[in-house]
C-alpha positions as CSV (number, residue, x, y, z in Angstrom):
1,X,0.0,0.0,0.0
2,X,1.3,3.4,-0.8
3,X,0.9,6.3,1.8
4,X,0.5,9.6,0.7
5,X,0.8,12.9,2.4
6,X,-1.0,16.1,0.2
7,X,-0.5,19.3,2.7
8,X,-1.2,23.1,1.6
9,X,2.2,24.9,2.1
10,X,5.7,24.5,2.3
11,X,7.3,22.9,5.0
12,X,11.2,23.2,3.9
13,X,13.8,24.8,5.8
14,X,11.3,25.2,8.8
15,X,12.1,23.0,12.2
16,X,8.5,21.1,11.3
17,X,9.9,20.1,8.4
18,X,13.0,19.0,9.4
19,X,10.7,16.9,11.6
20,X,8.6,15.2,8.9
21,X,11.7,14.3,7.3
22,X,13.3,12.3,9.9
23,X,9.8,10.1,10.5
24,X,9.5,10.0,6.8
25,X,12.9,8.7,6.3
26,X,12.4,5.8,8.7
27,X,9.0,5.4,7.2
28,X,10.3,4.7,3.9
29,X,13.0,2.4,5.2
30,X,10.7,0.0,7.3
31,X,7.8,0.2,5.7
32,X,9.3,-1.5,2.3
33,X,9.4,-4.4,4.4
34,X,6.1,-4.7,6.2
35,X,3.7,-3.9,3.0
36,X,4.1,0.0,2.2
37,X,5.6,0.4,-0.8
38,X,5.8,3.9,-0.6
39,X,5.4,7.3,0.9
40,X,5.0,10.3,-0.2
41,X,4.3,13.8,0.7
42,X,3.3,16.3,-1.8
43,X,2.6,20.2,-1.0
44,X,0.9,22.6,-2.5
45,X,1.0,26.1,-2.3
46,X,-1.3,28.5,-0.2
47,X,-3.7,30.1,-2.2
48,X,-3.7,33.9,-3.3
49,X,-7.0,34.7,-3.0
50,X,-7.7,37.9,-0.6
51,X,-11.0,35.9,1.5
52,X,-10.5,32.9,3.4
53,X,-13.0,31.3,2.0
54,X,-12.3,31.4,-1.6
55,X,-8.3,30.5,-0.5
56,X,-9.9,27.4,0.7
57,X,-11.8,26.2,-2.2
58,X,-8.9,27.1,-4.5
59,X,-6.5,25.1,-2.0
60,X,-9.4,22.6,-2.1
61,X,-9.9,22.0,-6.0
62,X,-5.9,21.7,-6.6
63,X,-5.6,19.2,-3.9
64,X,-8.8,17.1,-5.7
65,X,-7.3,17.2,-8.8
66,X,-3.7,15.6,-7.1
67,X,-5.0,12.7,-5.4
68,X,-4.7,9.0,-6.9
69,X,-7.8,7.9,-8.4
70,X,-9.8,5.5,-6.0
71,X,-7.4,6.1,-3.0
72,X,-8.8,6.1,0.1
73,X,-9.2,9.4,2.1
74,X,-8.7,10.9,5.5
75,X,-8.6,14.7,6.4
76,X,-7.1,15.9,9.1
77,X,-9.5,17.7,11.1
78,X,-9.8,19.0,14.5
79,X,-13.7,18.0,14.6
80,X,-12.3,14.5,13.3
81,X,-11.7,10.8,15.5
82,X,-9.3,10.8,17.4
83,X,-7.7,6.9,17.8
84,X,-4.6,5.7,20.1
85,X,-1.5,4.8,17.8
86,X,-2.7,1.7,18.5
87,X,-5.8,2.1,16.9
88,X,-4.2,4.1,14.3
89,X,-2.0,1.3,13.2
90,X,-4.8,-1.3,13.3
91,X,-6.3,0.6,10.7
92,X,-3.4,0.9,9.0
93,X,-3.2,-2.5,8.7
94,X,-6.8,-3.5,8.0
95,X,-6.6,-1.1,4.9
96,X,-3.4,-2.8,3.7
97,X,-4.7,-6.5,4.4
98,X,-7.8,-5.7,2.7
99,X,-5.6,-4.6,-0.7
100,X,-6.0,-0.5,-0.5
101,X,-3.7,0.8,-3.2
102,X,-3.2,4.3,-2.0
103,X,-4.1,5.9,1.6
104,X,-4.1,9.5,1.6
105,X,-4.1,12.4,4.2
106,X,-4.9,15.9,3.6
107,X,-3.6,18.7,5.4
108,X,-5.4,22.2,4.7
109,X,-3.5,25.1,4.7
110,X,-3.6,28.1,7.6
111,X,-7.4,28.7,6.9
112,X,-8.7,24.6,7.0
113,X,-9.5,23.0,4.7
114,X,-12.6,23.2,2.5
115,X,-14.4,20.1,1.0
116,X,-12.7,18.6,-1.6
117,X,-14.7,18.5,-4.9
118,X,-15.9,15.2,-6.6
119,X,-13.9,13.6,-3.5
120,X,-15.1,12.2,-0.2
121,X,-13.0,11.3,2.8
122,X,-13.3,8.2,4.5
123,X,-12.5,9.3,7.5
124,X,-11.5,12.4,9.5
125,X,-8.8,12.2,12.0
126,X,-8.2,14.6,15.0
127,X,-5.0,14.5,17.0
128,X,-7.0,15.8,19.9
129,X,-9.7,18.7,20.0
130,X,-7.0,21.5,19.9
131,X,-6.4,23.5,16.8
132,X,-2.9,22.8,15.7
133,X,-0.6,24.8,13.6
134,X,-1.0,23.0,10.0
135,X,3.0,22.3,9.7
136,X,2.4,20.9,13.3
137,X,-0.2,18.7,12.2
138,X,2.2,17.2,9.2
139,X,5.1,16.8,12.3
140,X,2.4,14.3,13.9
141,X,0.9,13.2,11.1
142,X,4.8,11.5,10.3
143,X,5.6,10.5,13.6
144,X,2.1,8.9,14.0
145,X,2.8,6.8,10.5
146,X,6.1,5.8,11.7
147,X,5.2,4.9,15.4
148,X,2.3,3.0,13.1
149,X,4.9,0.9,10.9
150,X,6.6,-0.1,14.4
151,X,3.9,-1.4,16.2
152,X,2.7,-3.2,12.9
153,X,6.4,-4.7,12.6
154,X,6.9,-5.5,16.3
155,X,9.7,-2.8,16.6
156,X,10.3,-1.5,20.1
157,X,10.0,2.2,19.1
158,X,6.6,2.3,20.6
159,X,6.2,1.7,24.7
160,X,2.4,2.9,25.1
């Protein structure tokens, strides 16, 4: 199963993203050998428009149109499920025992994140009901699908 990470705005040369690095790094390396061929994070720039709102749907539409075809979806949301890494690697690991191709998350940008046209999300996932920075949320989001591959693969990285 290939993981994939679509986030509005730019994470390089900021300490989050050095962050996201390091968990996607390991990510890549142990997940080859437990079932995830891949992943990948793709970001997409903040939109230009003056209102919020019409940021959004741009940011939106241009994440639509990125996504794999048939992948299954999961925005980050603050109003979304939280799980226990636990829980978040069981799922993990139904989706990739029950032959998902691609597993996507989508960050939105400073603003949220506005529905996604001619898509719908699976799932939502909150890491807990605070609002959190949107390069924060990627930091967790890669540390989560790391900490994920390790309790899948019986690594000791995770003590919870």
């Amino acid at each position: 199963m290939r993981l994939w990470v679509f986030a509005i705005g730019s994470a390089r040369g900021t300490s989050e993203g050095a962050l996201c690095d390091e968990y996607l790094g390991r990510a890549v390396k142990l997940g080859r050998n437990i079932g995830f061929s891949a992943v990948h994070v793709e970001e997409l720039s903040v939109g230009k428009a003056r209102d919020a709102k019409t940021r959004m749907a741009d940011e939106a539409a241009r994440l639509a149109a990125r996504l794999p075809d048939g992948a299954h979806i999961m925005l980050l949301d603050a109003k979304g499920k939280g799980m226990t890494s636990e829980d978040f690697a069981e799922m993990l690991g139904a989706l990739r025992g029950a032959g998902t191709r691609d597993l996507v998350f989508v960050i939105g940008g400073p603003d949220g994140l506005a529905a996604l046209p001619g898509k719908k999300a699976g799932r939502s996932l909150a890491f807990g009901p605070q609002t959190w920075p949107h390069l924060l949320a990627r930091a967790l989001l890669t540390e989560q699908l790391y900490r994920a591959m390790t309790i899948l693969a019986g690594h000791p990285y995770h003590r919870g």
